[in-house]
Structures are given as structure tokens and as C-alpha cells.
C-alpha positions in Angstrom: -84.3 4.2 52.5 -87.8 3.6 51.2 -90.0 6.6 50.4 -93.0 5.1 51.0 -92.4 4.4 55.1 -94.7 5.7 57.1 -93.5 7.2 60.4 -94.0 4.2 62.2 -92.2 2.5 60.1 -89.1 4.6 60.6 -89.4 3.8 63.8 -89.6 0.2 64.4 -86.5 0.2 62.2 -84.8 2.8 64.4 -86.0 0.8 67.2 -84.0 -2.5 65.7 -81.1 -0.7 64.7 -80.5 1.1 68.2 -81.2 -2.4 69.9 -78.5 -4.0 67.5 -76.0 -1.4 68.9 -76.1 0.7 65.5 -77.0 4.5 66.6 -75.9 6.0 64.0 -78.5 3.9 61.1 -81.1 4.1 64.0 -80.7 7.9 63.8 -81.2 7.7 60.0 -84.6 6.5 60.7 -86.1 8.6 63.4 -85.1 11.6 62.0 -87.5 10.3 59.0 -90.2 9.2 61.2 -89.4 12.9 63.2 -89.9 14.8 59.8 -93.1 12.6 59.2 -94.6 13.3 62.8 -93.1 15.8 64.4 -95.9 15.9 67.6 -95.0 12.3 68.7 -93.2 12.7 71.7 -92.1 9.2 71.5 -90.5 9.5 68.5 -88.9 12.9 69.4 -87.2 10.6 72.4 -85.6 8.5 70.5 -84.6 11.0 67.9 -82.9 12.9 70.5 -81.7 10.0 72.0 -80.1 8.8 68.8 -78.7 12.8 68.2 -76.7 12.2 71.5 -75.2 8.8 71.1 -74.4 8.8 67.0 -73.7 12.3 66.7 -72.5 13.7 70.3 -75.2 16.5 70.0 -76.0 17.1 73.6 -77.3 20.7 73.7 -80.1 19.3 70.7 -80.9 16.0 72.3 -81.5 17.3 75.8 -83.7 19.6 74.4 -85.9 16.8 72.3 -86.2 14.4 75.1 -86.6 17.0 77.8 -89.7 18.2 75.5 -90.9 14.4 74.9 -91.1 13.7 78.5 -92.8 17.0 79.6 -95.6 16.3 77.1 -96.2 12.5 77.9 -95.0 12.4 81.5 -96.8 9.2 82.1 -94.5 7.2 79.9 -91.4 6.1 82.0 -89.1 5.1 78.3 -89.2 8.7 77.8 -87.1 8.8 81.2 -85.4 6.3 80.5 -84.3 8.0 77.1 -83.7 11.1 79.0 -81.6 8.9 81.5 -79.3 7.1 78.6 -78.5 10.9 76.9 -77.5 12.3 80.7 -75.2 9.2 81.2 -73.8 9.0 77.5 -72.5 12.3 78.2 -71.2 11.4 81.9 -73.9 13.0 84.0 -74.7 10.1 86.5 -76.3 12.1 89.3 -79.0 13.7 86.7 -79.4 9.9 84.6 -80.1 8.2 88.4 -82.8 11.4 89.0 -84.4 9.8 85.9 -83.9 6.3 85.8 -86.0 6.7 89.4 -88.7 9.0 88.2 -89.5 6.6 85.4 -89.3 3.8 88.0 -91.5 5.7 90.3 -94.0 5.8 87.4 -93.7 2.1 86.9 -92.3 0.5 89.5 -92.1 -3.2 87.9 -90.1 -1.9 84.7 -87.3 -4.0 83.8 -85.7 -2.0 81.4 -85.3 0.7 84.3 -84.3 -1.3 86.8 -81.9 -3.4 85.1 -80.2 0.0 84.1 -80.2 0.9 87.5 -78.9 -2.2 88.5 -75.8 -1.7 86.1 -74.8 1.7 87.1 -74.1 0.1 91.0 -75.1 0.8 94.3 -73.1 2.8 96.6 -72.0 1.2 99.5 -72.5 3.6 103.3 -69.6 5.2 104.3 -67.9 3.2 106.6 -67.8 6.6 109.4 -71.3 7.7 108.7 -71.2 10.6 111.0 -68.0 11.8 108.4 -68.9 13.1 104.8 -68.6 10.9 102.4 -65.1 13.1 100.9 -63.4 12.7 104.5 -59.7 11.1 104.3 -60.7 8.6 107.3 -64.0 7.0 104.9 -61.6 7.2 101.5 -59.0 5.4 102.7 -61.2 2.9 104.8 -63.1 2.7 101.7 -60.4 1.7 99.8 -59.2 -0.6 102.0 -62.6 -2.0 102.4 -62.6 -2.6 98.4 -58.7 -4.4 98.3 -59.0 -6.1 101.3 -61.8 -8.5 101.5 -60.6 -10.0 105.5 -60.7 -6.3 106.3 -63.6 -5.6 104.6 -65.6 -7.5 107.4 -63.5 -5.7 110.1 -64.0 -2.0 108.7 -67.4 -2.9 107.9 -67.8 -4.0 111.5 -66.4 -0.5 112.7 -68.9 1.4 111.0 -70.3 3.9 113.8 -73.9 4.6 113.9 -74.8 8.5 114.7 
């Protein structure tokens, strides 16, 4: 690594790195550009970031991004950041609540809504007046999801409230 980089540097590199799939050399370079500038919350994002997917630090990178997005809450990759470390670690429900804020801040952002997008939409339950956990809407459900003829009938026996 060159001594010479400047903090941005770092981070354009840690930005091409994590983009070609490689957190763990992207990690190498914002925890340069974090030791140069420690007060960007930017870079503090995708240090954190970076902690979670190369090095499985959770507690650490939770803590960095959380911090990142409190002090530029205007900035919807921040979220987005926040999002990726909460779904890495297999909290969906917390990296939706995310994903959504930083869409809600910009509502055209690709990025977002692509990752939205890939994480699936959930279909109504085909009883709505049952929760969602009730036998009767698994197992219709289920059979809504094998069966693609009976997917039109169950769907067609969905009961409004």
C-alpha cells in the first residue's frame, strides 16, 4: 500500500475493490483512509461496512455505520450501508427498515431500489383476516407456490375483511 495516499484515495480504491466483490482488500483501504480522516462519516460507512462483510465483526460495524448515518442523515448510501451490514448478518426486517428510509430520502435511488427489489416482495396472505403464521394461509401458501393452476384458484379465494 502506498504511503503517500491521501484519504480519498483509500477510498476510491476501497470503493473498486468492494464493487469487484473483494471485501476483504476493500477493508485494507478504508481502514487507511479511516485512520487518515476519522470525522468522515462516509468513510466510517464503508469501513464498517467492510468490518462486517470481510471480517464478520458485527457488534463494531453496527456501531460505525449506525454513527455515519446519525451524523449525515441526509445521505441515503449511508442506509444503504447500514442495510447491507443488517442483511449480511441475516437481519432482513431491520435491512428492509433501512433500505426504505434511505429510499424515503431519495426516492429515485437505484442502488436502493434495486436492493429492495432483490430481497422480494411478499405476497398477501391468501385468508387475510388469518395471521400470516395460521396453518390454513401456510399450507394454502404453499400450495399457491407449487401449484401454479391452483395458484389462480387460491388466489381467487382470498377473502377480504
Amino acid at each position: 500500500m502506498d504511503a503517500t495516499c491521501s484519504a480519498q484515495e483509500h477510498f476510491r480504491r476501497g470503493e473498486a475493490e468492494l464493487a469487484q466483490g473483494a471485501p476483504p482488500r476493500a477493508l485494507v483501504h478504508f481502514r487507511a483512509a479511516n485512520r487518515l480522516d476519522p470525522t468522515s462519516p462516509r468513510i466510517r460507512s464503508y469501513y464498517g461496512l467492510c468490518l462486517a462483510l470481510a471480517e464478520r465483526r458485527f457488534d463494531k460495524a453496527l456501531e460505525l455505520c449506525r454513527s455515519a448515518a446519525k451524523e449525515e442523515f441526509f445521505n441515503p448510501l449511508l442506509y444503504h450501508n447500514l442495510a447491507r451490514v443488517h442483511l449480511s448478518f441475516g437481519f432482513k426486517a431491520e435491512g428492509i427498515r433501512y433500505l426504505r428510509r434511505g429510499l424515503m430520502i431519495d426516492p429515485g435511488n437505484e442502488l436502493i431500489a434495486a436492493s429492495l427489489k432483490d430481497l422480494g416482495v411478499r405476497r398477501r396472505p391468501p385468508l387475510r383476516f388469518l395471521s400470516r403464521r395460521h396453518r390454513l394461509n401456510r399450507w394454502l401458501g404453499g400450495l399457491r407456490e407449487f401449484l401454479p393452476v391452483a395458484s389462480r384458484e387460491v388466489h381467487a379465494l382470498e377473502l377480504e375483511v
